[in-house]
C-alpha positions as CSV (number, residue, x, y, z in Angstrom):
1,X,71.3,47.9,167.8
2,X,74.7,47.4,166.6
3,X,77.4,45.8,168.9
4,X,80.2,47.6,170.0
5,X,83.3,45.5,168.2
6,X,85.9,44.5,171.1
7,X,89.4,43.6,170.1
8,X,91.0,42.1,173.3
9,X,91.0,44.1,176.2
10,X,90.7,47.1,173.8
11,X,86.7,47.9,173.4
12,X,86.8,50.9,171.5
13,X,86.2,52.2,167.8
14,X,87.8,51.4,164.3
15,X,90.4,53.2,164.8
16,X,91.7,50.2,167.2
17,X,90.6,47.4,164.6
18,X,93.5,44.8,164.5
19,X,96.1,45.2,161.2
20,X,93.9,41.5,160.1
21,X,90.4,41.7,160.0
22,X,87.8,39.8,158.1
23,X,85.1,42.1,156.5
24,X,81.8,40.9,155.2
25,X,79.0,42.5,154.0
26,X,74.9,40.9,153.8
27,X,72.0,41.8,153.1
28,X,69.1,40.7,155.8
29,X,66.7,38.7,153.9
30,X,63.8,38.7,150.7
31,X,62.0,41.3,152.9
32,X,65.0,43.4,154.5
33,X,67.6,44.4,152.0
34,X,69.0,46.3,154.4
35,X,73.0,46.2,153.7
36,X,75.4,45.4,156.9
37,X,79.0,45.4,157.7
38,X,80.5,42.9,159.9
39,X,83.4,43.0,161.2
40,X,85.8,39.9,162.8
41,X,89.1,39.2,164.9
42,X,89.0,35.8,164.6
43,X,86.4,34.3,161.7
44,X,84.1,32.7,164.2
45,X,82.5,35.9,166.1
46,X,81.1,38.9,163.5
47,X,80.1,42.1,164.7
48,X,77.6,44.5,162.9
49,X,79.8,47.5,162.9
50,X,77.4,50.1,160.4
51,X,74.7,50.0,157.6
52,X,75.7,51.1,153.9
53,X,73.0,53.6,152.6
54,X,71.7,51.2,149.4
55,X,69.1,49.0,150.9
56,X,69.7,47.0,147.5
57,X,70.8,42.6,148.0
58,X,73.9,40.9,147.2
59,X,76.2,43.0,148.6
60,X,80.1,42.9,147.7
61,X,83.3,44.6,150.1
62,X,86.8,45.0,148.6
63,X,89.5,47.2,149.8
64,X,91.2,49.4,147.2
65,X,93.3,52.8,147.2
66,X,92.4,53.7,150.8
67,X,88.8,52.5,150.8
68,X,86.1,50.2,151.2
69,X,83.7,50.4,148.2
70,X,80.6,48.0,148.2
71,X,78.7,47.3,144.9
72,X,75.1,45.8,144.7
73,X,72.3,45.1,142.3
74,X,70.0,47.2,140.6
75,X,69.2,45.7,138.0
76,X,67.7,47.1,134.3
77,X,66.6,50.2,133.0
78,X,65.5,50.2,129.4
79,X,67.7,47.1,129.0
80,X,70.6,48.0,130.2
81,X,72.7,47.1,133.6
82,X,73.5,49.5,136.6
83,X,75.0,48.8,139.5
84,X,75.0,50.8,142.9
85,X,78.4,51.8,144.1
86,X,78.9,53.2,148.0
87,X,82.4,54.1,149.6
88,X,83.9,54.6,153.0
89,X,87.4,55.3,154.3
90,X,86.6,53.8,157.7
91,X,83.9,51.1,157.8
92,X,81.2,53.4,159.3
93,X,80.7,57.0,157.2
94,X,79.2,55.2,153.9
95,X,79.1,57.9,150.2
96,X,75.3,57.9,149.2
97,X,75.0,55.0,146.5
98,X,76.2,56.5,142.9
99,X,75.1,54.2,139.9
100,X,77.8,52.8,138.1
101,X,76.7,52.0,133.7
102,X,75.2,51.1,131.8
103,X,77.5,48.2,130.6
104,X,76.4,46.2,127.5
105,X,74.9,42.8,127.6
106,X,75.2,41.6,124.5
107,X,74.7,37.7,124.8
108,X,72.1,38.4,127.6
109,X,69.5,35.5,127.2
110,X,66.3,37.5,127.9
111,X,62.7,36.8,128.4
112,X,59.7,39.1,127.7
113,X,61.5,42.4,126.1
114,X,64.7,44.0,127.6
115,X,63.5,42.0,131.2
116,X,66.4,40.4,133.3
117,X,67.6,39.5,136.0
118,X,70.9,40.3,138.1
119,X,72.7,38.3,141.0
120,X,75.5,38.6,142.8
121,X,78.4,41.0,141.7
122,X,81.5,40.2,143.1
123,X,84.9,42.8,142.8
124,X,87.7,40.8,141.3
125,X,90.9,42.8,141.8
126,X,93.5,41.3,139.5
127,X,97.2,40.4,140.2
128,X,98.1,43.7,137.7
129,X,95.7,46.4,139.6
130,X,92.9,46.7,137.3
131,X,89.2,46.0,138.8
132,X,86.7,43.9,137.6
133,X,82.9,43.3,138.6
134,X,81.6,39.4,137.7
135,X,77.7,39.3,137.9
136,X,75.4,36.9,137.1
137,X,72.8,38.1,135.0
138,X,69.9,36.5,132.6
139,X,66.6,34.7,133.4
140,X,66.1,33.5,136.9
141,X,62.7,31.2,137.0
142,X,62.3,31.1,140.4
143,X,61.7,35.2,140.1
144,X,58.8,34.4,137.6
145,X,57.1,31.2,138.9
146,X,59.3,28.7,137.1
147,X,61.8,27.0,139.5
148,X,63.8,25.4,137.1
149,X,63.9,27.3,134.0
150,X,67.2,29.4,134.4
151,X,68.6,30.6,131.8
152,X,71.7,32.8,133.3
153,X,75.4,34.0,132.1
154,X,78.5,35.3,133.3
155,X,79.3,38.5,133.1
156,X,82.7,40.5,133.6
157,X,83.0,44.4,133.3
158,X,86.7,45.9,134.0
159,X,86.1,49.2,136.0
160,X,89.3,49.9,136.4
161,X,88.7,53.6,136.1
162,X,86.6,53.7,139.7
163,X,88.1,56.4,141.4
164,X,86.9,58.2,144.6
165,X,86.2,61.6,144.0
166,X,84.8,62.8,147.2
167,X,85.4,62.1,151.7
168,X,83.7,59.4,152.7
């Protein structure tokens, strides 16, 4: 069950949020990928406020152009990278994930044919307004029974193009 978020003396819904609030997002562990949104007044005191629809780890939150858009993994398909892409105008109402690719990984250390691995993206919204994703992606040898034997690289993809093109 998901608390009800309570700004001081004002229990109520996101339309009362205060003008700062801290916004994270997390996925629940190795077994439950289940993506939630937290929400907090004060950086000590986080309240689940709604569940965006990916069910994929490593979860990422900006704020751009009127809307929350979250990015996680997906991983590779025939070698190449997609990503999952969700957006809300208000916290709660999450899009449906949309796959954002396939972006080129041409220094990609790899391991057993077009097999990788991907952690972590992270939005980067430069000083100028364009939007980058920075992801992590390569050979991971904890995934395969080889703690130790990593072999990953940095990736940055401008998708400065993301627009929203329908409510949510």
């Amino acid at each position: 069950a998901m608390k009800e978020f309570d700004v001081t003396g004002v229990a109520g819904t996101l339309e009362v949020l205060p003008a700062d609030v801290y916004v994270a997002t997390f996925f629940g562990s190795d077994d439950d990928w289940t993506d939630t949104v937290y929400v907090s007044d004060d950086c000590e005191n986080f309240y689940a406020i709604s569940e965006v629809p990916n069910e994929m780890r490593d979860p990422s939150i900006m704020f751009k152009d009127g809307y929350y858009w979250v990015v996680t993994c997906l991983n590779e398909e025939d070698g190449d990278l997609w990503l999952n892409v969700s957006r809300s105008s208000d916290l709660v109402k999450w899009t449906e994930p949309s796959l954002m690719g396939p972006f080129s990984l041409e220094r990609l250390p790899q391991r057993g044919g077009n097999e990788f691995d991907v952690v972590a993206p992270e939005w980067f919204l430069d000083t100028d307004g364009s939007v980058h994703i920075i992801i992590s992606c390569g050979w991971w040898g904890d995934c395969h029974g080889n703690p130790g034997d990593d072999h990953m690289d940095t990736y940055m993809f401008d998708v400065s193009s993301l627009k929203a093109t329908s409510d949510g």
